[in-house]
C-alpha positions as CSV (number, residue, x, y, z in Angstrom):
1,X,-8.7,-38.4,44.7
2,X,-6.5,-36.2,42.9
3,X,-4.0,-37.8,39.8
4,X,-0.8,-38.1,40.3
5,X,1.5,-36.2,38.5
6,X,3.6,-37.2,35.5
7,X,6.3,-35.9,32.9
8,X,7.9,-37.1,29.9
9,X,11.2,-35.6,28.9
10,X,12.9,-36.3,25.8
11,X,16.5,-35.7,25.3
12,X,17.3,-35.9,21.6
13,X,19.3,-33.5,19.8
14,X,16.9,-34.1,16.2
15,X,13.8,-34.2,18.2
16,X,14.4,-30.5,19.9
17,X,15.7,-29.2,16.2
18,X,12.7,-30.1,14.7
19,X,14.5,-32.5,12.6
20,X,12.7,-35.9,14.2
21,X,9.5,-36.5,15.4
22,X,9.5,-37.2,19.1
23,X,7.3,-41.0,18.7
24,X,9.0,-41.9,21.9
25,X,7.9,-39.1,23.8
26,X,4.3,-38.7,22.2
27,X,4.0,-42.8,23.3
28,X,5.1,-41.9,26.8
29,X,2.4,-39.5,27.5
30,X,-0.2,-41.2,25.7
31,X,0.4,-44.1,28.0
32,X,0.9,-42.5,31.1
33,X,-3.0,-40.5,30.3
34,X,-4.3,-44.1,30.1
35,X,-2.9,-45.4,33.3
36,X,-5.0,-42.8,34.6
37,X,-1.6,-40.2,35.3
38,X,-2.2,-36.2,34.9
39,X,0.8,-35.7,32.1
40,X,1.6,-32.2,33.9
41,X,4.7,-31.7,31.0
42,X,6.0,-33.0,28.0
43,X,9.5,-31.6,27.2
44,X,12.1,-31.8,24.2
45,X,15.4,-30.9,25.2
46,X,18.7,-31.6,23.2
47,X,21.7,-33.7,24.4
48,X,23.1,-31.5,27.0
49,X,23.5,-32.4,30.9
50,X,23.2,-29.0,31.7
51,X,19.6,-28.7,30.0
52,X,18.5,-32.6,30.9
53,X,19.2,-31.5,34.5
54,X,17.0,-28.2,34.4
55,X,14.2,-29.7,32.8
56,X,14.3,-32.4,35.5
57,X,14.3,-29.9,38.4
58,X,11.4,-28.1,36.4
59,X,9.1,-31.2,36.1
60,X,9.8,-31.7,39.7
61,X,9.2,-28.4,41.0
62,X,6.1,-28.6,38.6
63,X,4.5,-31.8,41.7
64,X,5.6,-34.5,38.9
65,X,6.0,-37.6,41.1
66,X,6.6,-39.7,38.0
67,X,9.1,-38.9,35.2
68,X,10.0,-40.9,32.3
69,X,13.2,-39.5,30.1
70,X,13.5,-41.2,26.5
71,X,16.7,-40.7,24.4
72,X,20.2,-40.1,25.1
73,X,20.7,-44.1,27.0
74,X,23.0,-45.5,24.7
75,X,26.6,-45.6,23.3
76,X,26.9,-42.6,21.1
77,X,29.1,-39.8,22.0
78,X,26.0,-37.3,22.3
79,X,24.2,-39.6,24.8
80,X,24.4,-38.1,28.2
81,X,21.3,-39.0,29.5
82,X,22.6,-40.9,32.4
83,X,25.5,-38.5,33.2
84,X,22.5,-36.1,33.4
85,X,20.2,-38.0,35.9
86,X,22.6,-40.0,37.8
87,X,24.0,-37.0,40.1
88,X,20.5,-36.2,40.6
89,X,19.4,-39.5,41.8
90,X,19.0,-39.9,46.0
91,X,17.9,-43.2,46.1
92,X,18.8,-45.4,43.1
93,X,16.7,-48.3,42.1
94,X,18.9,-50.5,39.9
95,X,16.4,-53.6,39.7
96,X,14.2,-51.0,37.3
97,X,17.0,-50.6,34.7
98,X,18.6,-54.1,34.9
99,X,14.8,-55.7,34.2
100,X,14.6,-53.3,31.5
101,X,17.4,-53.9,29.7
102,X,16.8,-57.6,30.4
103,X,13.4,-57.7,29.6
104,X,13.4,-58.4,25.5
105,X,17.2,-59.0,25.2
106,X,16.2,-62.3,23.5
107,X,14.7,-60.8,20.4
108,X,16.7,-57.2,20.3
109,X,20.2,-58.1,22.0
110,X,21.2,-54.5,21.9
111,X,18.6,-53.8,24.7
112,X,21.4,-54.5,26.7
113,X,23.8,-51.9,25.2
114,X,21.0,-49.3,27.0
115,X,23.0,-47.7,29.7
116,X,19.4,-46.5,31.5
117,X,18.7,-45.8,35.2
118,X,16.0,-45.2,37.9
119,X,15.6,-44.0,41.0
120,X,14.1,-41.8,43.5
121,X,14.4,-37.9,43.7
122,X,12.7,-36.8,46.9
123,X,9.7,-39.0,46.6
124,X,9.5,-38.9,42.4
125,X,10.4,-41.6,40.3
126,X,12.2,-40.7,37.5
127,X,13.4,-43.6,34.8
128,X,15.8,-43.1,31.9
129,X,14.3,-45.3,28.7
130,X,15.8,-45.5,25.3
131,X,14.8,-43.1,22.5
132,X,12.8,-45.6,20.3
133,X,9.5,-46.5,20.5
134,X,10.1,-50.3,20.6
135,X,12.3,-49.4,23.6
136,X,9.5,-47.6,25.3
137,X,7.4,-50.0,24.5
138,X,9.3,-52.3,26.4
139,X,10.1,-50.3,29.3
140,X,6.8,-49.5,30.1
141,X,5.8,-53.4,29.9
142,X,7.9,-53.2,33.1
143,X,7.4,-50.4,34.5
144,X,3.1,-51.2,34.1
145,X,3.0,-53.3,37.3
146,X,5.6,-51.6,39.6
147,X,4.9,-47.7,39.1
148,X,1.7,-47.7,41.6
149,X,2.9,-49.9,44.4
150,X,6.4,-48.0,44.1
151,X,4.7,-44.8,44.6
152,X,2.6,-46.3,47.3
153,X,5.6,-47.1,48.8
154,X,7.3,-44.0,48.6
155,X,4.2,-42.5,50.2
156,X,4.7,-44.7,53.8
157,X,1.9,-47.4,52.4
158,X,2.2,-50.5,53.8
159,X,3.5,-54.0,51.4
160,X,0.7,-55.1,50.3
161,X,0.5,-59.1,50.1
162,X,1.6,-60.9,46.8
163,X,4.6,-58.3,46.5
164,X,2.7,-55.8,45.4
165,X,0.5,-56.8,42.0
């Protein structure tokens, strides 16, 4: 059986300057490898729609079935993350981003100030997480137990009993 693909994009004006290390991104494919994912890209791009968008339809044209963004969810007026991904989106799957943002709100109440998405582009999932590593950290706490049976889904597979897990 052949792995499925994955990307990581990072959107961060510092991190494609050379100015930050990209943590977030560097934690995304590290995980992804260990959940047994072929990491076909990891991309730095700067806050820029125009840029977001192309690296998406790269990583995509690239077989990546799975795509995790970091950077770019929140409030600041260089975050354009969403504006970048939501056009794109066929099939949006809000549950993703509202658990998310949801999911350690008791001990970092901004989690809820992450303005992050999901959803399906032709049959890839792509997620928008926030920049930091405790946010991906936290994303991908959720995103762990879902990502196969999505996919699986995607694919035509049947529900498997006990929703999935």
């Amino acid at each position: 059986m052949t792995a499925i693909g994955a990307a990581v994009i990072t959107c961060s004006n510092r991190s494609a300057a050379g100015e930050r290390p990209d943590d977030s991104g560097r934690l995304l494919a590290e995980t992804l490898r260990d959940w047994g994912y072929d990491v076909l890209a990891k991309l730095v791009v700067p806050d820029d729609v125009r840029l977001i968008q192309k690296a998406l339809r790269q990583v995509l044209a690239d077989g990546a079935r799975l795509v995790f963004t970091t950077g770019g969810t929140g409030l600041s007026p260089t975050d354009v993350t969403p504006e970048a991904v939501t056009p794109m989106i066929e099939r949006a799957v809000p549950g993703i981003a509202e658990r998310i943002r949801s999911a350690n709100a008791e001990q970092v109440p901004t989690a809820v100030l992450s303005r992050g998405v999901a959803g399906l582009i032709g049959d890839a999932l792509v997620v928008t997480l926030p920049g930091s590593p405790g946010g991906v950290r936290d994303g991908l706490a959720v995103l762990q137990p879902l990502v196969g049976h999505l996919l699986d889904q995607v694919s035509g597979g049947d529900h498997r009993p006990g929703g999935g897990v």
